[in-house]
ZAFITOR-950690 format. One record per residue (C-alpha): residue number from 1; x, y, z. Coordinates in Angstrom, 1 decimal, padded with zeros to 4 digits. Layout:
BEGIN
rec i: NUM | px: X | py: Y | pz: Z
...
% end
This chain:
BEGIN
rec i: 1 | px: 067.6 | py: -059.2 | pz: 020.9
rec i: 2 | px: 065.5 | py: -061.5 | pz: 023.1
rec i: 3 | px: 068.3 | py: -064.0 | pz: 023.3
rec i: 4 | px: 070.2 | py: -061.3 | pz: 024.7
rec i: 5 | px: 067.2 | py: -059.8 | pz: 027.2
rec i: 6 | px: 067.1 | py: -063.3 | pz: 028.7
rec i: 7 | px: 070.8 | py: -063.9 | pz: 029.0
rec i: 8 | px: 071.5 | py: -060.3 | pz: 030.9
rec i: 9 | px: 068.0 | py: -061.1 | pz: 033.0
rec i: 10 | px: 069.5 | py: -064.2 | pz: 034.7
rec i: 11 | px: 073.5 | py: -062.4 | pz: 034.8
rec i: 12 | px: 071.7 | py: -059.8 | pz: 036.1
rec i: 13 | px: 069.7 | py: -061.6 | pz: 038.8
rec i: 14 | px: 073.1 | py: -064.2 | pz: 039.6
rec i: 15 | px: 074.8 | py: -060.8 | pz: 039.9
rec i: 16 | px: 072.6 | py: -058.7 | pz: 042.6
rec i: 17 | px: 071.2 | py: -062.1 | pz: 043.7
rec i: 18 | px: 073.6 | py: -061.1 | pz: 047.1
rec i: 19 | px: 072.1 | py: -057.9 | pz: 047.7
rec i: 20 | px: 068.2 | py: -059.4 | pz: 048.1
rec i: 21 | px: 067.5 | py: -058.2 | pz: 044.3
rec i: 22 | px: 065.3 | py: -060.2 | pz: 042.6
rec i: 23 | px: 066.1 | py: -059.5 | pz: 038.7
rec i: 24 | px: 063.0 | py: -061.1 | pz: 035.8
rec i: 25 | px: 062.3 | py: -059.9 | pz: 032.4
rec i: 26 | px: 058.0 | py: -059.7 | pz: 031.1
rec i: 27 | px: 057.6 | py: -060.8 | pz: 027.4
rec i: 28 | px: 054.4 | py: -059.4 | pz: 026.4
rec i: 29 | px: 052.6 | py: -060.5 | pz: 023.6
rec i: 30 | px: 050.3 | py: -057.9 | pz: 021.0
rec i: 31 | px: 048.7 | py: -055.8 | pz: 023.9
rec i: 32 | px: 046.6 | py: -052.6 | pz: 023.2
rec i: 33 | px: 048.2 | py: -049.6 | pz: 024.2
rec i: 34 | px: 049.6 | py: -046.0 | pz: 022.7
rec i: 35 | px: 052.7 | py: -047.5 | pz: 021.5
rec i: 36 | px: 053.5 | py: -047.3 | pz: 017.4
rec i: 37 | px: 050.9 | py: -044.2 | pz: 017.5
rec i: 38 | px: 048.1 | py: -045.9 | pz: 019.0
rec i: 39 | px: 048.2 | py: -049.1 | pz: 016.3
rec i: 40 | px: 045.1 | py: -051.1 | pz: 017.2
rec i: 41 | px: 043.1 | py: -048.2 | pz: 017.3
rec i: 42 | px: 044.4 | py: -047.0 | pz: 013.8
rec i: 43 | px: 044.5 | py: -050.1 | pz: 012.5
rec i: 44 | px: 041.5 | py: -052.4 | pz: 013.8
rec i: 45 | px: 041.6 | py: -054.8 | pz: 011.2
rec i: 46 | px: 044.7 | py: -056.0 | pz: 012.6
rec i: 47 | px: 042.8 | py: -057.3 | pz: 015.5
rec i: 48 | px: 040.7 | py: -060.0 | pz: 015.1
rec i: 49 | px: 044.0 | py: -062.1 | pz: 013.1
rec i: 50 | px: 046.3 | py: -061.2 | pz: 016.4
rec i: 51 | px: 043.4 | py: -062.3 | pz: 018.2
rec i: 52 | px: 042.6 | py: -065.5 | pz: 016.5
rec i: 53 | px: 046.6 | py: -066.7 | pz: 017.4
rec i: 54 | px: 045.5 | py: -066.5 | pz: 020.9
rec i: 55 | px: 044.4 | py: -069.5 | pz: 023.3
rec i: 56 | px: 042.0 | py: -066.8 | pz: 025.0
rec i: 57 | px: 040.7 | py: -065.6 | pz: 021.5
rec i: 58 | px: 041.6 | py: -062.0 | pz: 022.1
rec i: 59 | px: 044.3 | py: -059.3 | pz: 022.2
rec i: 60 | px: 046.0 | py: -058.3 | pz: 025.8
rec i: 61 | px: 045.1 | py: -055.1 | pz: 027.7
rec i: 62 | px: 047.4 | py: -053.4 | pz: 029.8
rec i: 63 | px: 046.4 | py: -054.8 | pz: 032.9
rec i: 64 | px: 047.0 | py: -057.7 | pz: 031.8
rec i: 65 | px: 051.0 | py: -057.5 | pz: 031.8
rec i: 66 | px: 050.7 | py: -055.3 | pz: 034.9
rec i: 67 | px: 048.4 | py: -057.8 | pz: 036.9
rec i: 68 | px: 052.0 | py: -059.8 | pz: 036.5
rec i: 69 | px: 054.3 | py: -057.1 | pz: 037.0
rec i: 70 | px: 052.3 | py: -056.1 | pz: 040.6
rec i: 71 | px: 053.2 | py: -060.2 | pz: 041.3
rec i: 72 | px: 056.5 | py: -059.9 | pz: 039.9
rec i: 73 | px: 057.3 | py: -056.8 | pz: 042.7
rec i: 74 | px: 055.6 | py: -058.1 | pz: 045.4
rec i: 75 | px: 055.8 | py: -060.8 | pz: 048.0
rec i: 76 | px: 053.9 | py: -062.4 | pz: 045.6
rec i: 77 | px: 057.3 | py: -063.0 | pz: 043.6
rec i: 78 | px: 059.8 | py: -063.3 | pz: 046.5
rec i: 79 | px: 060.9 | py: -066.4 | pz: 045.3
rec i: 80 | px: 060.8 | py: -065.7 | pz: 041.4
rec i: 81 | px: 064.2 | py: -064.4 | pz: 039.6
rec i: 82 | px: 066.0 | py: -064.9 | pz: 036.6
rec i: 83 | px: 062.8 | py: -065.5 | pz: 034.7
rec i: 84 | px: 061.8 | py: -064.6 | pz: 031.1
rec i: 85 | px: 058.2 | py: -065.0 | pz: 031.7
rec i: 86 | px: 056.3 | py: -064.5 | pz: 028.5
rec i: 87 | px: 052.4 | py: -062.5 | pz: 029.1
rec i: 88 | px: 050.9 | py: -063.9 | pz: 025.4
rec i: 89 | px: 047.1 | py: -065.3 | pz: 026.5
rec i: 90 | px: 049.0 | py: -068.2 | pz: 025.1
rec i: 91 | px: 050.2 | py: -066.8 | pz: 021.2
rec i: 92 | px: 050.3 | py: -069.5 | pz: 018.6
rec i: 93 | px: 049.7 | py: -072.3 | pz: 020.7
% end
């Protein structure tokens, strides 16, 4: 499935590349929010070993991946397309 995101990501951004649209795809790593019922909260014991995998020693929060989004739509990113730009705090390096 991610081989496929990143293939239609850069189709998509030669494609409307014409019309001024800029086209990128965000790849975030384990970031707490609501999704699968609120997880993290649920589960916190699932935490600290997501965490631990992490460069910055700690899971993302939404700002996070929409610090890079905000970047990604502005003028900020005018020069940015066809990008799979993974938003981990470095996962397993």
């Amino acid at each position: 499935m991610k081989g496929g995101l990143t293939v239609l990501t850069r189709y998509m951004a030669k494609e409307f590349s014409a019309r001024g649209i800029r086209v990128n795809a965000v790849s975030p790593g384990a970031t707490r929010t609501r999704l699968a019922d609120d997880a993290f909260t649920r589960f916190p014991e699932v935490v600290p070993a997501l965490a631990a995998k992490t460069a910055f020693g700690r899971v993302g929060e939404p700002d996070d991946i929409g610090s890079l989004i905000a970047a990604l739509v502005g003028d900020d990113g005018r020069w940015i397309t066809a990008q799979d730009i993974e938003v981990s705090g470095g996962y397993q390096l």
